[in-house]
C-alpha positions as CSV (number, residue, x, y, z in Angstrom):
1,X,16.3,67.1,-17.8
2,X,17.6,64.4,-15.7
3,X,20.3,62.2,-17.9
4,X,19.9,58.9,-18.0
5,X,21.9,56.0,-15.9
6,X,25.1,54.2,-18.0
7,X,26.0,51.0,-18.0
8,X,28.5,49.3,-15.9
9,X,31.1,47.4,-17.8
10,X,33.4,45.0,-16.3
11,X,36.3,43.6,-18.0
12,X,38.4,40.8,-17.0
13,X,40.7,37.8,-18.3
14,X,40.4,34.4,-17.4
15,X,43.0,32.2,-15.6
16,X,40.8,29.5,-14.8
17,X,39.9,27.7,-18.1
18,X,37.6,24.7,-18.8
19,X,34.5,26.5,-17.0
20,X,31.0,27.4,-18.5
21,X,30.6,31.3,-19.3
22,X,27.7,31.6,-17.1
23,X,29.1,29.8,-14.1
24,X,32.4,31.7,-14.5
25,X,30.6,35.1,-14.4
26,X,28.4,34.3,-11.3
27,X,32.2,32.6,-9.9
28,X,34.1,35.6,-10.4
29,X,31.4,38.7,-9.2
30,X,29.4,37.2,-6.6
31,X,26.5,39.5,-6.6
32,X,25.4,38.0,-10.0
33,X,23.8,34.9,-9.6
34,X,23.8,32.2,-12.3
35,X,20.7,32.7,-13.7
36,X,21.3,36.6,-13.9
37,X,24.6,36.1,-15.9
38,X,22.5,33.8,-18.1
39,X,20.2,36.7,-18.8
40,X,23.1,39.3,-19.9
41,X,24.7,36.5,-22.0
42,X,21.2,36.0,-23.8
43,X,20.7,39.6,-24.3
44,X,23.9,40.1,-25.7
45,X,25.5,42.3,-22.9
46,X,28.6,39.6,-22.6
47,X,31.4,39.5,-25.1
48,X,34.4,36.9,-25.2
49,X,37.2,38.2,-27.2
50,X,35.1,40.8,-28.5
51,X,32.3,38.1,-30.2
52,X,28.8,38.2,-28.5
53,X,29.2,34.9,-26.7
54,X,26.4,32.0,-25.3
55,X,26.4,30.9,-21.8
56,X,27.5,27.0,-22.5
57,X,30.4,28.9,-24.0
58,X,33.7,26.7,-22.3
59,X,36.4,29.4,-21.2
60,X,40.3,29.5,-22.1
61,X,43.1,30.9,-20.3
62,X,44.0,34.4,-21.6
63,X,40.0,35.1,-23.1
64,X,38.8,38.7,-22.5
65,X,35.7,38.8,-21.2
66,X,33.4,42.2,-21.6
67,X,30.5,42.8,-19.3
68,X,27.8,45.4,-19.4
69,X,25.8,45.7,-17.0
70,X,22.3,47.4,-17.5
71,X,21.7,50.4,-14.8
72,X,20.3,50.4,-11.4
73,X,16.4,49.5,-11.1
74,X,15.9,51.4,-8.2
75,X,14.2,54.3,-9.9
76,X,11.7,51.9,-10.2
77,X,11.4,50.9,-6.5
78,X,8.5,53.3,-4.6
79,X,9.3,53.2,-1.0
80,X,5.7,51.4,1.0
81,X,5.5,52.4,4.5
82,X,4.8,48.8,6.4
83,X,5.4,47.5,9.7
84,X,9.1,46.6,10.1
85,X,10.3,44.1,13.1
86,X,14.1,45.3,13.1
87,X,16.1,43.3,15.9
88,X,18.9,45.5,15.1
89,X,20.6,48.7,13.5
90,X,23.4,50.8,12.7
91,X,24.8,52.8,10.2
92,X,25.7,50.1,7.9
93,X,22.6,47.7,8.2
94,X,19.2,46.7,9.6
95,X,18.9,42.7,10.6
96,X,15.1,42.2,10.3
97,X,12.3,39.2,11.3
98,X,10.9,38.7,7.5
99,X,7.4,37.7,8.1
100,X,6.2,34.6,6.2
101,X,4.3,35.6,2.6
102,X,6.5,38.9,1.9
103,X,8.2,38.8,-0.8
104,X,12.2,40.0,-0.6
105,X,12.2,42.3,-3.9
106,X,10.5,43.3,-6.4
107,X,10.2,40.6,-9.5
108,X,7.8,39.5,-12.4
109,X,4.5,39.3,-10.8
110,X,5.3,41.0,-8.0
111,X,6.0,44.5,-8.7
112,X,5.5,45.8,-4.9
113,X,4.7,45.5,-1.0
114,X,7.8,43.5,-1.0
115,X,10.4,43.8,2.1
116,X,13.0,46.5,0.2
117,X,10.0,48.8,-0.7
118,X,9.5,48.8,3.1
119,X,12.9,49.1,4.0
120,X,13.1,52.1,1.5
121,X,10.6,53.7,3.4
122,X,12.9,53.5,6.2
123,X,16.5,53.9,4.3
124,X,15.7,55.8,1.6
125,X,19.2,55.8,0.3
126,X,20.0,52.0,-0.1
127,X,23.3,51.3,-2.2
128,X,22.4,51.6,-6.1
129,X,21.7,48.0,-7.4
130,X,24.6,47.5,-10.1
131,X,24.4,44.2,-9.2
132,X,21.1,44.0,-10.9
133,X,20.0,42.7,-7.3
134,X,17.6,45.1,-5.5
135,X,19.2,47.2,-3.5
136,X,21.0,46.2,-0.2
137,X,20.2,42.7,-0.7
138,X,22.7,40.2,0.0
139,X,20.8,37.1,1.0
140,X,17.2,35.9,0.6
141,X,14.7,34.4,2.4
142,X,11.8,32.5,0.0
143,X,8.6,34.3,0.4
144,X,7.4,31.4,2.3
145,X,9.7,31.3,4.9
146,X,10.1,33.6,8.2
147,X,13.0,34.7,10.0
148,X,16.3,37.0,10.2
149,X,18.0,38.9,7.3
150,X,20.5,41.2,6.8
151,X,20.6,44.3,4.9
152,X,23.0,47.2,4.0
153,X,22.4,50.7,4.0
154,X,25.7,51.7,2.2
155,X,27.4,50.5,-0.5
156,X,30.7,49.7,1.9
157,X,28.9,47.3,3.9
158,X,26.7,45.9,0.9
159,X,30.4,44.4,-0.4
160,X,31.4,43.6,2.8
161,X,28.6,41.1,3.6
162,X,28.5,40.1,0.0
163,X,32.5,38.8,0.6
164,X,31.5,37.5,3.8
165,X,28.8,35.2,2.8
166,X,30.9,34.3,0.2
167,X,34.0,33.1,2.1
168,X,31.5,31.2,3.9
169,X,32.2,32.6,7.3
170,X,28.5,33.7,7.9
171,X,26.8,31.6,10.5
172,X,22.8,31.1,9.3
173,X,20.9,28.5,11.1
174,X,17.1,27.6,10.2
175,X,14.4,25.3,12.1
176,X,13.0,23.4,9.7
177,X,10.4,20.6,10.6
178,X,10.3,17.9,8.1
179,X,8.0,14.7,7.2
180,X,9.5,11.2,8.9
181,X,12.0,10.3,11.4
182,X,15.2,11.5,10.4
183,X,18.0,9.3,11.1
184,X,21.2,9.3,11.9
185,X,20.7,12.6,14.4
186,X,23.5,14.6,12.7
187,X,24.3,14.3,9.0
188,X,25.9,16.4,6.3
189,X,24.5,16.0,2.7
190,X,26.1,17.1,0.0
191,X,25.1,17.1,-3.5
192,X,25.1,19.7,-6.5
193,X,22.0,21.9,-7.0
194,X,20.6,23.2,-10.4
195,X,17.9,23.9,-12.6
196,X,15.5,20.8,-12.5
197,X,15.3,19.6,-16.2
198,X,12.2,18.3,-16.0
199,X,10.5,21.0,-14.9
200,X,12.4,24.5,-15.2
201,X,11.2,26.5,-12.0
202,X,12.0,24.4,-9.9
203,X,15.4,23.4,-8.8
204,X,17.0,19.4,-8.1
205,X,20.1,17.4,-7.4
206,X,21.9,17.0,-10.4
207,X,25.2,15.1,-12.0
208,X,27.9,16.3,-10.7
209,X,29.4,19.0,-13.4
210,X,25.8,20.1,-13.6
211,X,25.1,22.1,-11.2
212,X,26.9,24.2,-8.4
213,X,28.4,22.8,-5.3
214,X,25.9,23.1,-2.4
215,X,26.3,21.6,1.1
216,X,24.0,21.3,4.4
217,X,24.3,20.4,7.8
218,X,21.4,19.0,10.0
219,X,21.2,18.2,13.4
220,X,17.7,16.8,15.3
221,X,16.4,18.6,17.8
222,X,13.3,16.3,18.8
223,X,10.9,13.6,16.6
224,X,7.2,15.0,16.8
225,X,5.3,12.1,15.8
226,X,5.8,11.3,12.0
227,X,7.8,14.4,12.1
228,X,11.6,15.6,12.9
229,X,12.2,19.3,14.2
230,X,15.7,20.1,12.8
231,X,18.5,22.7,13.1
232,X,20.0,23.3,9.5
233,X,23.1,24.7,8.8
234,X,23.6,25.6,5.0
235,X,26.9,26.3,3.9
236,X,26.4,27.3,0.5
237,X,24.0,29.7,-0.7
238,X,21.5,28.1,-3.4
239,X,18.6,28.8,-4.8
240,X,15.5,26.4,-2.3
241,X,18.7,24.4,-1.2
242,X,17.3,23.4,1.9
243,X,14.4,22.2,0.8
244,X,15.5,20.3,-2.2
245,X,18.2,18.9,-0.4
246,X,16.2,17.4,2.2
247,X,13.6,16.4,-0.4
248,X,16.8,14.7,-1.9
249,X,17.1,12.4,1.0
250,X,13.8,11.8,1.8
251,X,12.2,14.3,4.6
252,X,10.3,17.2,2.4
253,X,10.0,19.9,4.4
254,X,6.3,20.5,6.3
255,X,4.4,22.6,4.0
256,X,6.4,22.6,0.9
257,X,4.0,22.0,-2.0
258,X,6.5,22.1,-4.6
259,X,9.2,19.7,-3.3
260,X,7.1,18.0,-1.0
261,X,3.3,17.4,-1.0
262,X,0.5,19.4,-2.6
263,X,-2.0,17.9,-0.6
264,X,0.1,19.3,2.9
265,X,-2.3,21.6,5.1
266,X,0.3,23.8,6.6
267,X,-0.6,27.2,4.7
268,X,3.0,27.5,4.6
269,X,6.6,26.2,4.7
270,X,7.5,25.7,8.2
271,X,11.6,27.0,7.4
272,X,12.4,29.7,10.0
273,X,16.1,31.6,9.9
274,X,16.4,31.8,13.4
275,X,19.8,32.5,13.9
276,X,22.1,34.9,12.1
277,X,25.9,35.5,12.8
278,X,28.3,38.0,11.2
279,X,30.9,40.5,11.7
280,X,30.1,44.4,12.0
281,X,31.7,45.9,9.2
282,X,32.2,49.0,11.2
283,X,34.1,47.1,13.9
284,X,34.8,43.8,12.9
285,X,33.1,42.5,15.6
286,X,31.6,39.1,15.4
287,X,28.0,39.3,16.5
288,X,25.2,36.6,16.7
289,X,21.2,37.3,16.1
290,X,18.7,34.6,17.2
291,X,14.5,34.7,16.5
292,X,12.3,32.3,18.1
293,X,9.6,30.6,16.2
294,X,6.9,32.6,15.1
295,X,3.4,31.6,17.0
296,X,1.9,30.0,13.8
297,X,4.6,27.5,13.9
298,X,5.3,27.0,17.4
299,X,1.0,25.9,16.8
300,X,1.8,23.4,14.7
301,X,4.3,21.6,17.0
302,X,1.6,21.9,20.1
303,X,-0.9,20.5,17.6
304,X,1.5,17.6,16.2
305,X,2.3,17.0,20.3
Protein backbone atom coordinates (compact mmCIF):
# COMPACT_ATOMS: atom_id res chain seq x y z
CA UNK A 1 0.00 0.00 0.00
CA UNK A 2 1.23 3.34 -1.01
CA UNK A 3 2.07 5.49 2.37
CA UNK A 4 0.76 8.49 2.65
CA UNK A 5 2.51 12.16 1.96
CA UNK A 6 3.96 14.01 5.45
CA UNK A 7 3.86 17.33 6.20
CA UNK A 8 6.45 19.93 5.61
CA UNK A 9 7.38 21.78 8.64
CA UNK A 10 9.33 24.93 8.62
CA UNK A 11 10.71 26.49 11.61
CA UNK A 12 12.24 29.81 11.97
CA UNK A 13 12.87 32.82 14.42
CA UNK A 14 11.98 36.24 13.85
CA UNK A 15 14.38 39.22 13.67
CA UNK A 16 12.05 41.54 12.27
CA UNK A 17 9.41 42.41 15.05
CA UNK A 18 6.28 44.56 14.92
CA UNK A 19 4.80 42.62 11.72
CA UNK A 20 1.38 40.71 11.45
CA UNK A 21 1.86 36.76 11.58
CA UNK A 22 0.29 36.32 8.28
CA UNK A 23 2.15 39.03 6.38
CA UNK A 24 5.47 37.76 8.01
CA UNK A 25 4.82 34.20 6.79
CA UNK A 26 3.97 35.18 3.16
CA UNK A 27 7.39 37.90 3.76
CA UNK A 28 9.65 35.33 4.69
CA UNK A 29 8.65 32.03 2.07
CA UNK A 30 7.50 33.61 -0.93
CA UNK A 31 5.69 30.84 -2.48
CA UNK A 32 2.92 31.35 0.19
CA UNK A 33 0.81 34.02 -0.47
CA UNK A 34 -1.03 36.03 2.17
CA UNK A 35 -4.14 34.57 2.03
CA UNK A 36 -2.59 30.95 2.07
CA UNK A 37 -0.71 31.70 5.34
CA UNK A 38 -4.01 32.97 6.63
CA UNK A 39 -5.56 29.54 5.91
CA UNK A 40 -2.68 27.45 7.86
CA UNK A 41 -2.99 30.01 10.75
CA UNK A 42 -6.86 29.32 10.82
CA UNK A 43 -6.47 25.69 10.71
CA UNK A 44 -4.08 25.61 13.33
CA UNK A 45 -0.98 24.37 11.32
CA UNK A 46 1.04 27.67 12.71
CA UNK A 47 2.49 27.87 16.15
CA UNK A 48 4.31 30.95 17.84
CA UNK A 49 6.35 29.83 20.80
CA UNK A 50 4.75 26.63 20.72
CA UNK A 51 0.89 28.20 21.22
CA UNK A 52 -1.44 27.78 18.16
CA UNK A 53 -1.41 31.42 17.15
CA UNK A 54 -4.09 33.90 14.93
CA UNK A 55 -2.96 35.68 11.93
CA UNK A 56 -3.32 39.47 13.52
CA UNK A 57 -0.90 38.02 15.92
CA UNK A 58 2.04 41.16 16.11
CA UNK A 59 5.56 39.33 16.00
CA UNK A 60 8.61 39.88 18.51
CA UNK A 61 12.19 39.51 18.08
CA UNK A 62 13.48 36.03 19.25
CA UNK A 63 9.57 34.24 18.75
CA UNK A 64 9.75 30.64 17.21
CA UNK A 65 7.60 30.27 14.68
CA UNK A 66 6.40 26.47 13.69
CA UNK A 67 4.93 25.76 10.29
CA UNK A 68 3.27 22.68 8.85
CA UNK A 69 2.66 22.59 5.81
CA UNK A 70 -0.16 20.06 4.53
CA UNK A 71 1.22 17.69 1.50
CA UNK A 72 1.35 18.15 -2.13
CA UNK A 73 -2.14 18.29 -3.97
CA UNK A 74 -0.89 16.95 -7.05
CA UNK A 75 -2.20 13.51 -6.54
CA UNK A 76 -5.22 15.21 -7.20
CA UNK A 77 -4.23 16.94 -10.46
CA UNK A 78 -5.30 14.39 -13.69
CA UNK A 79 -3.25 15.45 -16.61
CA UNK A 80 -6.04 16.95 -19.75
CA UNK A 81 -4.52 16.63 -23.05
CA UNK A 82 -5.41 20.42 -24.70
CA UNK A 83 -3.90 22.45 -27.17
CA UNK A 84 -0.79 24.20 -25.83
CA UNK A 85 0.76 27.45 -27.72
CA UNK A 86 4.42 27.11 -26.15
CA UNK A 87 6.73 30.01 -27.49
CA UNK A 88 9.46 28.32 -25.77
CA UNK A 89 11.16 25.28 -24.00
CA UNK A 90 13.91 23.70 -22.21
CA UNK A 91 14.69 21.47 -19.58
CA UNK A 92 13.74 23.77 -16.86
CA UNK A 93 10.50 25.53 -18.24
CA UNK A 94 7.83 26.09 -20.88
CA UNK A 95 6.80 30.02 -21.45
CA UNK A 96 3.30 29.63 -22.81
CA UNK A 97 0.39 32.15 -24.66
CA UNK A 98 -2.49 31.45 -21.87
CA UNK A 99 -5.60 31.90 -23.83
CA UNK A 100 -8.28 34.18 -22.32
CA UNK A 101 -11.11 31.99 -20.12
CA UNK A 102 -8.58 29.19 -18.82
CA UNK A 103 -8.20 28.97 -15.65
CA UNK A 104 -4.27 28.72 -14.20
CA UNK A 105 -4.98 25.80 -11.53
CA UNK A 106 -7.19 23.96 -10.15
CA UNK A 107 -9.47 25.84 -7.23
CA UNK A 108 -12.96 25.76 -5.61
CA UNK A 109 -15.27 25.55 -8.45
CA UNK A 110 -12.98 24.72 -10.80
CA UNK A 111 -11.65 21.39 -10.28
CA UNK A 112 -10.21 20.87 -13.96
CA UNK A 113 -9.39 21.89 -17.74
CA UNK A 114 -7.28 24.40 -16.22
CA UNK A 115 -3.66 25.40 -17.81
CA UNK A 116 -1.46 22.92 -15.29
CA UNK A 117 -3.73 19.93 -16.08
CA UNK A 118 -2.68 20.65 -19.67
CA UNK A 119 0.73 21.17 -18.97
CA UNK A 120 0.74 17.84 -16.95
CA UNK A 121 -0.20 16.22 -19.91
CA UNK A 122 2.89 17.47 -21.35
CA UNK A 123 5.34 17.49 -18.20
CA UNK A 124 4.11 14.84 -16.30
CA UNK A 125 6.64 15.32 -13.56
CA UNK A 126 6.09 18.98 -12.45
CA UNK A 127 7.95 19.95 -9.10
CA UNK A 128 5.67 18.57 -5.99
CA UNK A 129 3.53 21.63 -4.81
CA UNK A 130 4.88 22.05 -1.09
CA UNK A 131 4.11 25.35 -1.59
CA UNK A 132 0.49 24.51 -1.50
CA UNK A 133 0.60 26.28 -5.03
CA UNK A 134 -0.08 23.97 -8.00
CA UNK A 135 2.71 22.73 -9.29
CA UNK A 136 5.28 24.77 -11.35
CA UNK A 137 3.42 27.82 -10.88
CA UNK A 138 5.23 30.84 -10.11
CA UNK A 139 3.08 33.62 -11.44
CA UNK A 140 -0.51 33.93 -12.64
CA UNK A 141 -2.45 35.22 -15.13
CA UNK A 142 -6.48 35.94 -14.08
CA UNK A 143 -8.59 33.67 -16.08
CA UNK A 144 -9.74 36.57 -17.98
CA UNK A 145 -6.63 37.70 -19.32
CA UNK A 146 -4.37 36.37 -22.28
CA UNK A 147 -0.81 36.32 -22.73
CA UNK A 148 2.80 34.79 -21.70
CA UNK A 149 3.68 32.74 -18.49
CA UNK A 150 6.29 30.91 -17.24
CA UNK A 151 6.45 27.62 -15.84
CA UNK A 152 9.02 25.12 -14.27
CA UNK A 153 9.52 21.70 -14.91
CA UNK A 154 11.95 21.01 -11.91
CA UNK A 155 11.98 21.92 -8.67
CA UNK A 156 15.55 23.85 -9.24
CA UNK A 157 14.19 26.25 -11.60
CA UNK A 158 10.61 26.48 -9.70
CA UNK A 159 12.88 28.34 -6.74
CA UNK A 160 14.88 30.04 -9.02
CA UNK A 161 11.99 32.04 -10.79
CA UNK A 162 10.26 32.20 -7.49
CA UNK A 163 13.55 34.33 -6.09
CA UNK A 164 13.65 36.12 -9.26
CA UNK A 165 10.21 37.50 -9.31
CA UNK A 166 10.74 38.25 -5.98
CA UNK A 167 13.89 40.40 -6.23
CA UNK A 168 11.92 42.13 -8.70
CA UNK A 169 14.32 41.70 -11.55
CA UNK A 170 11.56 39.99 -13.84
CA UNK A 171 10.57 42.19 -16.70
CA UNK A 172 6.47 41.61 -17.34
CA UNK A 173 4.81 44.13 -19.51
CA UNK A 174 0.86 43.97 -20.26
CA UNK A 175 -1.32 45.99 -22.91
CA UNK A 176 -4.11 47.03 -21.25
CA UNK A 177 -6.79 49.37 -22.88
CA UNK A 178 -8.65 51.33 -20.40
CA UNK A 179 -11.87 53.73 -20.26
CA UNK A 180 -10.87 57.75 -20.75
CA UNK A 181 -7.97 59.69 -21.80
CA UNK A 182 -5.24 58.99 -19.60
CA UNK A 183 -3.11 61.80 -18.69
CA UNK A 184 0.01 62.65 -17.98
CA UNK A 185 1.52 59.91 -20.80
CA UNK A 186 3.81 58.25 -18.30
CA UNK A 187 2.88 57.85 -14.59
CA UNK A 188 3.79 55.59 -11.68
CA UNK A 189 1.03 54.88 -9.10
CA UNK A 190 1.67 53.61 -6.08
CA UNK A 191 -0.59 52.62 -3.44
CA UNK A 192 -1.09 49.51 -0.99
CA UNK A 193 -3.37 46.66 -2.19
CA UNK A 194 -5.62 44.41 0.03
CA UNK A 195 -8.61 42.61 0.70
CA UNK A 196 -11.59 45.10 -0.09
CA UNK A 197 -13.49 45.41 3.21
CA UNK A 198 -16.51 46.06 1.86
CA UNK A 199 -16.79 43.35 -0.24
CA UNK A 200 -14.28 40.33 0.55
CA UNK A 201 -13.46 38.93 -3.03
CA UNK A 202 -12.58 41.55 -4.36
CA UNK A 203 -9.42 43.44 -3.70
CA UNK A 204 -8.89 47.71 -3.20
CA UNK A 205 -6.41 50.41 -2.24
CA UNK A 206 -6.17 50.51 1.27
CA UNK A 207 -4.49 52.64 4.41
CA UNK A 208 -1.30 52.37 4.29
CA UNK A 209 -0.27 49.55 7.06
CA UNK A 210 -3.20 47.67 5.53
CA UNK A 211 -2.31 46.17 2.92
CA UNK A 212 0.97 45.11 1.00
CA UNK A 213 3.18 47.46 -0.99
CA UNK A 214 2.25 47.31 -4.72
CA UNK A 215 3.52 49.58 -7.46
CA UNK A 216 2.76 50.15 -11.42
CA UNK A 217 4.18 51.74 -14.14
CA UNK A 218 2.08 53.04 -17.31
CA UNK A 219 3.11 54.46 -20.24
CA UNK A 220 0.38 55.49 -23.43
CA UNK A 221 0.79 54.08 -26.37
CA UNK A 222 -2.11 55.89 -28.42
CA UNK A 223 -5.90 57.44 -27.27
CA UNK A 224 -8.62 55.40 -29.18
CA UNK A 225 -11.56 57.53 -28.81
CA UNK A 226 -12.81 57.52 -25.14
CA UNK A 227 -10.20 55.07 -24.73
CA UNK A 228 -6.21 54.90 -23.89
CA UNK A 229 -4.08 51.78 -25.14
CA UNK A 230 -1.44 51.42 -22.45
CA UNK A 231 1.83 49.55 -21.70
CA UNK A 232 1.89 48.53 -17.91
CA UNK A 233 4.77 47.62 -16.07
CA UNK A 234 3.89 46.06 -12.60
CA UNK A 235 6.53 45.87 -10.19
CA UNK A 236 4.97 44.00 -7.48
CA UNK A 237 3.06 40.94 -7.75
CA UNK A 238 -0.63 41.40 -6.30
CA UNK A 239 -3.54 39.87 -6.46
CA UNK A 240 -5.85 42.06 -9.72
CA UNK A 241 -3.22 44.81 -9.14
CA UNK A 242 -3.46 46.15 -12.43
CA UNK A 243 -6.77 46.49 -12.51
CA UNK A 244 -7.49 47.85 -9.21
CA UNK A 245 -4.85 50.19 -9.48
CA UNK A 246 -6.01 51.73 -12.47
CA UNK A 247 -9.57 51.62 -11.20
CA UNK A 248 -7.89 53.53 -8.33
CA UNK A 249 -7.08 56.41 -10.43
CA UNK A 250 -9.84 56.47 -12.57
CA UNK A 251 -9.35 54.45 -16.05
CA UNK A 252 -11.09 50.81 -15.26
CA UNK A 253 -9.84 48.56 -17.48
CA UNK A 254 -12.08 47.64 -20.83
CA UNK A 255 -14.09 44.77 -19.85
CA UNK A 256 -13.61 44.49 -16.20
CA UNK A 257 -17.06 43.94 -14.70
CA UNK A 258 -15.84 43.79 -11.20
CA UNK A 259 -13.67 46.89 -10.98
CA UNK A 260 -15.06 48.54 -13.77
CA UNK A 261 -18.55 48.38 -15.36
CA UNK A 262 -21.05 45.58 -15.41
CA UNK A 263 -22.82 46.93 -18.13
CA UNK A 264 -19.20 46.80 -20.39
CA UNK A 265 -19.73 44.62 -23.73
CA UNK A 266 -16.28 43.30 -24.10
CA UNK A 267 -16.86 39.49 -23.17
CA UNK A 268 -13.72 39.91 -21.61
CA UNK A 269 -10.89 41.89 -19.87
CA UNK A 270 -8.84 43.37 -22.53
CA UNK A 271 -5.18 42.75 -20.12
CA UNK A 272 -2.75 40.95 -22.42
CA UNK A 273 0.94 39.87 -20.88
CA UNK A 274 2.72 40.51 -23.95
CA UNK A 275 6.09 40.68 -22.89
CA UNK A 276 8.02 38.47 -20.55
CA UNK A 277 11.84 38.82 -19.52
CA UNK A 278 13.97 36.61 -17.31
CA UNK A 279 17.10 34.81 -16.87
CA UNK A 280 17.63 31.02 -17.91
CA UNK A 281 18.29 29.32 -14.87
CA UNK A 282 20.46 26.90 -16.78
CA UNK A 283 22.63 29.64 -18.14
CA UNK A 284 21.91 32.77 -16.55
CA UNK A 285 21.22 34.22 -19.57
CA UNK A 286 18.83 37.15 -19.68
CA UNK A 287 16.21 36.39 -22.31
CA UNK A 288 13.03 38.47 -23.46
CA UNK A 289 9.52 36.86 -24.79
CA UNK A 290 6.99 39.12 -26.55
CA UNK A 291 3.17 38.05 -27.85
CA UNK A 292 1.15 40.17 -29.96
CA UNK A 293 -2.42 40.90 -29.31
CA UNK A 294 -4.65 38.13 -29.77
CA UNK A 295 -7.18 38.75 -32.82
CA UNK A 296 -10.30 39.29 -30.49
CA UNK A 297 -8.57 42.25 -29.16
CA UNK A 298 -6.67 43.64 -31.92
CA UNK A 299 -10.99 43.67 -33.14
CA UNK A 300 -11.78 45.77 -30.62
CA UNK A 301 -9.29 48.50 -31.36
CA UNK A 302 -10.29 48.31 -35.36
CA UNK A 303 -13.86 48.60 -34.12
CA UNK A 304 -13.10 51.63 -31.46
CA UNK A 305 -10.94 53.27 -34.73
Amino acid sequence: MKSMPAFKILSLVVSEPGMRLDRYLAEKYPELSRTQAQKLVAGGLVTVNDQVAKSGLKLNTGDRLRVKLPPPPNASLSPEAMPLNIVFEDSDLLVIEKPAGLTVHPAPGHPSHTLINAVLAHVPDLPPADDLKRPGVVHRLDKDASGLMVVAKNSRAQLDLISQFKARSVVKAYLVLVRGQVTPDDGVIEAPIGRDPRHRKRMAVVAQGEGREARTQYHVVRHIGEATLLEVKPETGRTHQIRVHLSAIGYPVVGDKVYGSRADKLPRLFLHACRLGFKLPSTGEYQEFTSSLPPDLELVLAELG
